[in-house]
mmCIF file of the C-alpha atoms, coordinates in Angstrom:
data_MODEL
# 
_entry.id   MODEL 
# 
loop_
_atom_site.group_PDB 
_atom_site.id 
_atom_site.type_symbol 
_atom_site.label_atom_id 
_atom_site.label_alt_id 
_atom_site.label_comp_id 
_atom_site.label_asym_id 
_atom_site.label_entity_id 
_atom_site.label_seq_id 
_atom_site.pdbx_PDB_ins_code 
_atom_site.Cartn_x 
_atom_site.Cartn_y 
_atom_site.Cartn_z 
_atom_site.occupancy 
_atom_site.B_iso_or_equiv 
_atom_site.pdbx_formal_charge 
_atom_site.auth_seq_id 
_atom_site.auth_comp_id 
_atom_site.auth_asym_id 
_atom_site.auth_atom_id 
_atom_site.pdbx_PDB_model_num 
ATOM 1   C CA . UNK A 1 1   ? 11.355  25.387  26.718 1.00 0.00 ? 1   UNK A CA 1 
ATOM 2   C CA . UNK A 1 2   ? 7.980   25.361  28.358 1.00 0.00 ? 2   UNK A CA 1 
ATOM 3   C CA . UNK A 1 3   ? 6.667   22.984  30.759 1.00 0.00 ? 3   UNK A CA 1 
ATOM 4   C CA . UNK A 1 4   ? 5.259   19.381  29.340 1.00 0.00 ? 4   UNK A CA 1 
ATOM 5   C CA . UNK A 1 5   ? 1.475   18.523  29.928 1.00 0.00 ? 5   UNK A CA 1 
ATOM 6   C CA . UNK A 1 6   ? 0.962   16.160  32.291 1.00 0.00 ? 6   UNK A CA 1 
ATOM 7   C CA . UNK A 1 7   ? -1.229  13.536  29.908 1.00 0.00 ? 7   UNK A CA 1 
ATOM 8   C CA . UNK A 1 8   ? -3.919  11.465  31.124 1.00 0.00 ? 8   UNK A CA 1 
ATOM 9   C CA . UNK A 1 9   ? -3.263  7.485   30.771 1.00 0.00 ? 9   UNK A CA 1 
ATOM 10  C CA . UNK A 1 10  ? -5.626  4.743   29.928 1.00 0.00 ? 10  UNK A CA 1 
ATOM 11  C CA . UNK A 1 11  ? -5.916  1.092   31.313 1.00 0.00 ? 11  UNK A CA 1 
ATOM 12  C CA . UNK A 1 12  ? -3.136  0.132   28.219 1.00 0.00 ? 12  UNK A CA 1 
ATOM 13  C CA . UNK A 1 13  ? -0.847  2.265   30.095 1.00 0.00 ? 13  UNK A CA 1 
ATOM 14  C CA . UNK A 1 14  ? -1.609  0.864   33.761 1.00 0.00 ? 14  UNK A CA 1 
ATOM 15  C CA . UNK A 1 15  ? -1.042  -2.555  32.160 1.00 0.00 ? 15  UNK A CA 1 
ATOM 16  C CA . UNK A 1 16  ? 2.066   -1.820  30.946 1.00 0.00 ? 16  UNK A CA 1 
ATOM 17  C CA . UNK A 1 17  ? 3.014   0.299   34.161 1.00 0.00 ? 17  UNK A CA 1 
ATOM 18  C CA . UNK A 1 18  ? 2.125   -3.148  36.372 1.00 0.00 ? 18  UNK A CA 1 
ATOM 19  C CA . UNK A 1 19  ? 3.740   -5.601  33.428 1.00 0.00 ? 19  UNK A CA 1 
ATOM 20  C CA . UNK A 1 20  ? 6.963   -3.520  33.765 1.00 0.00 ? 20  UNK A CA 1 
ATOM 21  C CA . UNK A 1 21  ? 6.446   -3.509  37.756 1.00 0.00 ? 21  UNK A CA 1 
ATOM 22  C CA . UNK A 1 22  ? 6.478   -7.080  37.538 1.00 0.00 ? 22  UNK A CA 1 
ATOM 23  C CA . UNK A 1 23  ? 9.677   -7.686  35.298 1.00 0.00 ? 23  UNK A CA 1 
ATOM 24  C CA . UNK A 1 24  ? 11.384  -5.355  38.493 1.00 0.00 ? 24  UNK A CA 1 
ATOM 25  C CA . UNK A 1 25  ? 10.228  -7.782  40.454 1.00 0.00 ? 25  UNK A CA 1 
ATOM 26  C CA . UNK A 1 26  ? 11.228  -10.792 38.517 1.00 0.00 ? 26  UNK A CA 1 
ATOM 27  C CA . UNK A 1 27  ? 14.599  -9.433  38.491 1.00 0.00 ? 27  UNK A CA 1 
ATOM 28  C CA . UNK A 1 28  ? 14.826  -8.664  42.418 1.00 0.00 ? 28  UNK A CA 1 
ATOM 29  C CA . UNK A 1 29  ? 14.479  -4.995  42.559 1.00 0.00 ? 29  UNK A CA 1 
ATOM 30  C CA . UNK A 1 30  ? 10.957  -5.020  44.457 1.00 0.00 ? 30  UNK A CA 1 
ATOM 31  C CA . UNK A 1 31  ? 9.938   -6.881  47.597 1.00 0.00 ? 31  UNK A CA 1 
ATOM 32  C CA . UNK A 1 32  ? 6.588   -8.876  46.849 1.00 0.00 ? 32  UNK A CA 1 
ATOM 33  C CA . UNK A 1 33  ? 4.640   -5.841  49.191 1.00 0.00 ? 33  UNK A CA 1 
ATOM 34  C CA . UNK A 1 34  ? 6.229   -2.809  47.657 1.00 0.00 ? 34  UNK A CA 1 
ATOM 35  C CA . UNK A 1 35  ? 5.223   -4.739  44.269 1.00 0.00 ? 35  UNK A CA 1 
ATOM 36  C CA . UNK A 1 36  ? 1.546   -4.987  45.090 1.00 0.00 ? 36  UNK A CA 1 
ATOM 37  C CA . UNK A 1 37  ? 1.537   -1.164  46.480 1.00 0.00 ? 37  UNK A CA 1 
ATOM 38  C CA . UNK A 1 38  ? 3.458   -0.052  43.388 1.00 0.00 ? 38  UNK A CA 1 
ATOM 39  C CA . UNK A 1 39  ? 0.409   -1.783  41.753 1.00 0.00 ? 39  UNK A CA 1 
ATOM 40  C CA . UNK A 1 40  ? -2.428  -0.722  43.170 1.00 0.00 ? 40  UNK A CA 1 
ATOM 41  C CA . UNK A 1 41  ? -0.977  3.135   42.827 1.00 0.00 ? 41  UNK A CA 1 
ATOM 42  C CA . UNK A 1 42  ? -0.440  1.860   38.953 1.00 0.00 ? 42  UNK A CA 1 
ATOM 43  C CA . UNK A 1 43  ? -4.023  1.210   38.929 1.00 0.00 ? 43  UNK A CA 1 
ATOM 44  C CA . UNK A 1 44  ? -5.404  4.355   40.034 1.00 0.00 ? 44  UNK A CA 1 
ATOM 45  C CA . UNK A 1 45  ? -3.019  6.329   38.711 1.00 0.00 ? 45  UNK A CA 1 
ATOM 46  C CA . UNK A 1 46  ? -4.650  9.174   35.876 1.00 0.00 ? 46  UNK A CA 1 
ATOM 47  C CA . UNK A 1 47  ? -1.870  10.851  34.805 1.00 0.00 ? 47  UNK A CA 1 
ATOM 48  C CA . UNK A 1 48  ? 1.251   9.766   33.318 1.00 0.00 ? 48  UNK A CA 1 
ATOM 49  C CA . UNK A 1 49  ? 3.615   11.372  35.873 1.00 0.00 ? 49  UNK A CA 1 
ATOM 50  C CA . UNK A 1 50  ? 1.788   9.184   38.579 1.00 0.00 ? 50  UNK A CA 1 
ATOM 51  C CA . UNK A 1 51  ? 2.647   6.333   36.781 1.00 0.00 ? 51  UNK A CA 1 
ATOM 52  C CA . UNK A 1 52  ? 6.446   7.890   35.760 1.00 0.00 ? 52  UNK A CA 1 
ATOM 53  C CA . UNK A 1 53  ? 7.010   7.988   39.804 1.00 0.00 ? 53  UNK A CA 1 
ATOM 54  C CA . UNK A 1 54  ? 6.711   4.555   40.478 1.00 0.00 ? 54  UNK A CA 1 
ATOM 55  C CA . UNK A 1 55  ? 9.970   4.177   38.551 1.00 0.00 ? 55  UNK A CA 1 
ATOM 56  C CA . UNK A 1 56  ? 11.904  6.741   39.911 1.00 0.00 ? 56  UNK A CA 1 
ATOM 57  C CA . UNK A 1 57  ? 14.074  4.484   41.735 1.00 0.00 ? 57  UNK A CA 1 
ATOM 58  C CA . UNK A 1 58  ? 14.254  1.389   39.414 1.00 0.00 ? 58  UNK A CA 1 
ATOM 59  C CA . UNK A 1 59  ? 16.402  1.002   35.900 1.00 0.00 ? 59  UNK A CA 1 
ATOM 60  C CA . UNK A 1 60  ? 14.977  0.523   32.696 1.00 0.00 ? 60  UNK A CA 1 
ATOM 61  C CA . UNK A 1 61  ? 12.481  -0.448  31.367 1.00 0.00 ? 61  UNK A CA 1 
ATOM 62  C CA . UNK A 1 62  ? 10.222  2.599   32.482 1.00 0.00 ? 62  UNK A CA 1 
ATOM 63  C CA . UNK A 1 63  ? 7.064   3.776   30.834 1.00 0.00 ? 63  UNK A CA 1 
ATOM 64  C CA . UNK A 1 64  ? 8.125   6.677   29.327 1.00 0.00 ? 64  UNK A CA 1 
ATOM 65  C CA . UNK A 1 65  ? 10.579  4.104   27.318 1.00 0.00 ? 65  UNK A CA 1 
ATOM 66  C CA . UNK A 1 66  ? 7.798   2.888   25.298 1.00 0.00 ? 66  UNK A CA 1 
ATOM 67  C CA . UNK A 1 67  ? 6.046   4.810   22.519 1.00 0.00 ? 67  UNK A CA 1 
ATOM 68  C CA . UNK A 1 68  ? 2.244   5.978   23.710 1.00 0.00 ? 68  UNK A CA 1 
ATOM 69  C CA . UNK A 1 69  ? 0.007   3.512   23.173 1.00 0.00 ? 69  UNK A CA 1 
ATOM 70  C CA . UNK A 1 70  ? -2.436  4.303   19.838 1.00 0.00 ? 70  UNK A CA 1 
ATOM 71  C CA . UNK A 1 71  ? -5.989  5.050   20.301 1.00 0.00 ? 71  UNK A CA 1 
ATOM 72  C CA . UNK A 1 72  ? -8.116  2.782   18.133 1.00 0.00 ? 72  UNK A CA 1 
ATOM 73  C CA . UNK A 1 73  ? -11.454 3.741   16.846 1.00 0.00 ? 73  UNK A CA 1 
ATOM 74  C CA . UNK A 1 74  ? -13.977 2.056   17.854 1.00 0.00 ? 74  UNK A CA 1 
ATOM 75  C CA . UNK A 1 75  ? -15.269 -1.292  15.620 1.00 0.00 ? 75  UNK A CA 1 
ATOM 76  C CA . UNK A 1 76  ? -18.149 -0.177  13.158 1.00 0.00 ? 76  UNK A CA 1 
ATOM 77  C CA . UNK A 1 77  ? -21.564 -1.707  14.302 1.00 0.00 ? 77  UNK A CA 1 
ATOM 78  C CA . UNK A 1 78  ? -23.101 -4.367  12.398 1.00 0.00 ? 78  UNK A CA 1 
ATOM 79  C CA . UNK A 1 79  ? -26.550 -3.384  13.642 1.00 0.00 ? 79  UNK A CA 1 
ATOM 80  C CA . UNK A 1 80  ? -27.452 -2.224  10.310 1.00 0.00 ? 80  UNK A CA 1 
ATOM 81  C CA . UNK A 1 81  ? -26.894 -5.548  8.401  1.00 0.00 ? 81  UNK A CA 1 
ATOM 82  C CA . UNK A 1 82  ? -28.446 -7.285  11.283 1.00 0.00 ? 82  UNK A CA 1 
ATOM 83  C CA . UNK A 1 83  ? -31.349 -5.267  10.194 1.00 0.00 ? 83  UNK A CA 1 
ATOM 84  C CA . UNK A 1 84  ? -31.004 -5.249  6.795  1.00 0.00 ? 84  UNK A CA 1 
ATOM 85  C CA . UNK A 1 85  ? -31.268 -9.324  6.959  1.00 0.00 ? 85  UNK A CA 1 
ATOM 86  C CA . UNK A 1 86  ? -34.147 -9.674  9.276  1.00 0.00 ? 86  UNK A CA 1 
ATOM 87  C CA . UNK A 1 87  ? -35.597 -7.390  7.271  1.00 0.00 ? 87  UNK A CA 1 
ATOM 88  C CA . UNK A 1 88  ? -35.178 -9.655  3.983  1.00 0.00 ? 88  UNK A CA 1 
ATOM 89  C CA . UNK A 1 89  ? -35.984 -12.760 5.623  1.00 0.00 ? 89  UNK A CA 1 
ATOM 90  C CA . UNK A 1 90  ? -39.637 -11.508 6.629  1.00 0.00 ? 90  UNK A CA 1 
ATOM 91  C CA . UNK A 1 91  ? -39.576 -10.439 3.312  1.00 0.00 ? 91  UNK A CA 1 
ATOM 92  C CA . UNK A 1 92  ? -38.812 -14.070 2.023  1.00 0.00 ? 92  UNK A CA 1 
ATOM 93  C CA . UNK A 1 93  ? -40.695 -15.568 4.303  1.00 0.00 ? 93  UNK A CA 1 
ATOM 94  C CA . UNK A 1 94  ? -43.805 -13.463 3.318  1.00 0.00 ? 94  UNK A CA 1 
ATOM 95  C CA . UNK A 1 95  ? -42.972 -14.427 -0.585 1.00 0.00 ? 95  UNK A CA 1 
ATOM 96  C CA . UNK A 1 96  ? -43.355 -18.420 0.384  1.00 0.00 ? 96  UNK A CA 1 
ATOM 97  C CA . UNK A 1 97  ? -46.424 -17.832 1.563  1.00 0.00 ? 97  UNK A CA 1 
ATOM 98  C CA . UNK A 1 98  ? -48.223 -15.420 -1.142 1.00 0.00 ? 98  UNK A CA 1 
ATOM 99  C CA . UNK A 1 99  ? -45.841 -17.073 -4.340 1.00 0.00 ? 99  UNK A CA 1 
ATOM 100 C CA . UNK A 1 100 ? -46.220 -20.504 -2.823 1.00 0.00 ? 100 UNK A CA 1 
ATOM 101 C CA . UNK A 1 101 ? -43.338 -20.864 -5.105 1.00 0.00 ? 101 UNK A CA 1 
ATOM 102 C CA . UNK A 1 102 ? -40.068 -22.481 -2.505 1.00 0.00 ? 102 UNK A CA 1 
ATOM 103 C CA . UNK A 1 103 ? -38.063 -22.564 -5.629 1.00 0.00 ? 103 UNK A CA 1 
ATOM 104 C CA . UNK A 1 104 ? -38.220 -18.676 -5.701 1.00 0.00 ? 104 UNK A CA 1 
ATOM 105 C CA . UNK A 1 105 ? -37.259 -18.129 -2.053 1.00 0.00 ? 105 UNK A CA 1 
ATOM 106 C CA . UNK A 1 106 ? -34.387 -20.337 -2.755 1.00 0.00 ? 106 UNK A CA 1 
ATOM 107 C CA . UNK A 1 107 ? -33.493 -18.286 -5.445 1.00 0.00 ? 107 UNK A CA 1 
ATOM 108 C CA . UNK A 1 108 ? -33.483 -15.079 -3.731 1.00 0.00 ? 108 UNK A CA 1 
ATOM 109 C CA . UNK A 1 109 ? -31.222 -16.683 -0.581 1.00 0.00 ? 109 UNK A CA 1 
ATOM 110 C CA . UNK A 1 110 ? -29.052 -17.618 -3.183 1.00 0.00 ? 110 UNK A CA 1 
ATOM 111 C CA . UNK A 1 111 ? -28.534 -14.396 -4.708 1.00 0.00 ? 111 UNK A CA 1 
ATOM 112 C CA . UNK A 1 112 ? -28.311 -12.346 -1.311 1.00 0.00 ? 112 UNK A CA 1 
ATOM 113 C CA . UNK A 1 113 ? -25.732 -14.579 -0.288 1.00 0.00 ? 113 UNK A CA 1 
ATOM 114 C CA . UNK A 1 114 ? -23.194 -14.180 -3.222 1.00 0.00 ? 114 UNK A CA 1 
ATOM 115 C CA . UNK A 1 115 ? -24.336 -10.263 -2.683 1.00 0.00 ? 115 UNK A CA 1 
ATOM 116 C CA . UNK A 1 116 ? -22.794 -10.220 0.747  1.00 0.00 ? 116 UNK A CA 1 
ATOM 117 C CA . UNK A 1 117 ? -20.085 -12.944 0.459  1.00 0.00 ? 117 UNK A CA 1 
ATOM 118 C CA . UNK A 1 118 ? -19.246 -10.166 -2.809 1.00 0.00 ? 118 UNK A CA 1 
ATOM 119 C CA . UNK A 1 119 ? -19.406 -7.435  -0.185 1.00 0.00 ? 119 UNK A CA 1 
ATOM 120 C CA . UNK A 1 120 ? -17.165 -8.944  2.246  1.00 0.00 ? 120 UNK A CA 1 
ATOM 121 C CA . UNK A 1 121 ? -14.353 -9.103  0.164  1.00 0.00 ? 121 UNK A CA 1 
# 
């Protein structure tokens, strides 16, 4: 079989790297100093062997014990129904003052909120 790729880690993976670090600690494997080295390599370290040789003289847990870490995609932006509402609040606004009718601007903020508390569900 072929050689593995060396992946790249992210900062979920140096986390985990310096959590696990500390448990070793904890449990009197590493010094306070050697902890804090062991660290600072974890937090530099780009590639997942880096982080895989920290460990090469300590038990379990390791790194490579736990499951990669899942990329999330990114949150959707909410610019666009920040924009939408400004947008229909100038509208409303401009409606007071032409209508001079408040009754009908109350109206219309009534039924654009049930249309987005509908939409949120």
């Amino acid at each position: 079989m072929g050689k593995q790729r060396d992946l790249r880690v992210g900062d979920r993976e140096r986390e985990l790297a310096m959590e696990l670090l500390g448990r070793h600690m904890s449990a009197g494997r590493l010094e306070v100093d050697e902890y804090d080295q062991r660290c600072v390599r974890a937090a530099s370290a780009r590639y997942a062997s880096e982080l895989d040789a920290l460990f090469d003289d300590l038990p379990s847990p390791r790194p490579s014990d736990h499951a990669p870490v899942p990329v999330r995609p990114a949150p959707a932006s909410r610019t666009g129904n920040v924009v939408l509402v400004a947008c229909v609040g100038a509208m409303l606004v401009f409606l007071a003052i032409v209508v001079k009718q408040p009754a009908f601007v109350v109206l219309l903020v009534l039924a654009f909120g049930l249309w987005f508390a509908r939409g949120r569900r």
